[in-house]
C-alpha positions in Angstrom: 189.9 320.1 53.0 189.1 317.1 50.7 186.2 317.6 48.3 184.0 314.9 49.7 183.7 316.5 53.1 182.9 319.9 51.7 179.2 319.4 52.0 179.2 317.9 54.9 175.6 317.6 55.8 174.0 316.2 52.3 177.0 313.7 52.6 176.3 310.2 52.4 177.8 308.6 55.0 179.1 305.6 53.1 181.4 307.9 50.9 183.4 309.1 53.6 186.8 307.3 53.5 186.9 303.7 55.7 182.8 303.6 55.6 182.2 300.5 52.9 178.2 299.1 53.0 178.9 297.2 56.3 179.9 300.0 58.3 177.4 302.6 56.3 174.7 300.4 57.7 175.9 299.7 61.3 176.0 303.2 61.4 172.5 303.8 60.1 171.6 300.9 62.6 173.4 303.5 65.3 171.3 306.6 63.9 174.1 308.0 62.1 173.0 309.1 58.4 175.8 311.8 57.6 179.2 313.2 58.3 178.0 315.6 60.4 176.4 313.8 62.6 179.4 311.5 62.8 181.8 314.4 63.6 179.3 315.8 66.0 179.4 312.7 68.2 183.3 312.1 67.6 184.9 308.5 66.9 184.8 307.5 70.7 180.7 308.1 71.2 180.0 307.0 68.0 182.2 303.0 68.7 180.0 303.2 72.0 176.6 303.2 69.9 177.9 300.7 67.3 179.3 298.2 70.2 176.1 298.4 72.2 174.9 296.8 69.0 177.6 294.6 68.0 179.8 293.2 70.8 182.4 292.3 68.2 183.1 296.2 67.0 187.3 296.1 67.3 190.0 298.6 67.6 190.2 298.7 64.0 186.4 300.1 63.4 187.1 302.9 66.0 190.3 303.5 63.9 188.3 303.6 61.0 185.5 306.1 62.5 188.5 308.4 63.8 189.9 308.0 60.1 186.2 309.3 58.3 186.1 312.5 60.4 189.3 313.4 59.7 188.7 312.5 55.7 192.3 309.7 55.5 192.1 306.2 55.9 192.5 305.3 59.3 196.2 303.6 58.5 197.3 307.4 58.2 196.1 308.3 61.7 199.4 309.9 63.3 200.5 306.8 66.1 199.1 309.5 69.0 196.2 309.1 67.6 196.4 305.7 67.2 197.5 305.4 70.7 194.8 307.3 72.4 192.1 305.2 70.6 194.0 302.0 71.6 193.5 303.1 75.4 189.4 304.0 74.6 189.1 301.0 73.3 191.2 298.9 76.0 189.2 300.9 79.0 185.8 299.9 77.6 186.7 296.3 77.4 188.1 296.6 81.1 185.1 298.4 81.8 182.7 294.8 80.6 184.6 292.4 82.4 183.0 291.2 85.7 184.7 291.3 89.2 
């Protein structure tokens, strides 16, 4: 296990790997303040709160999230991985459009 996740709930959020100062605070704006927290609610429920904020979150910052809880940077995620978020991220967009 990487030494930065060790201590999971003293971590600060913005060390985790893919979290710069524009995600740390979107994050804080969604009420996420550690790792723990983040891992608790998983990639998928934690892109939800961040979208309901910012219609513009993409693909790539639910990558990213997926990335932080599992300590690599998200361009390491295996392509199953990759692919499962794709379809996440696809069926929430589906889920916005009007019929």
């Amino acid at each position: 296990m990487p030494h930065f996740i060790q201590n999971r709930q003293k971590h600060e959020i913005n060390r985790l790997p893919n979290i710069g100062k524009v995600m740390a605070k979107k994050l804080k704006r969604a009420d996420i303040y550690s790792f723990h927290e983040l891992k608790k609610l998983g990639a998928e429920k934690v892109f939800l709160r961040l979208k309901a904020e910012d219609e513009g979150a993409c693909l790539s910052s639910l990558c990213a999230l997926e990335g932080a809880i599992q300590g690599i940077r998200w361009h390491e995620l295996s392509k199953e991985k990759k692919e499962e978020l794709r379809r996440f991220f696809e069926q929430q967009k589906e889920t916005k459009k009007p019929r």
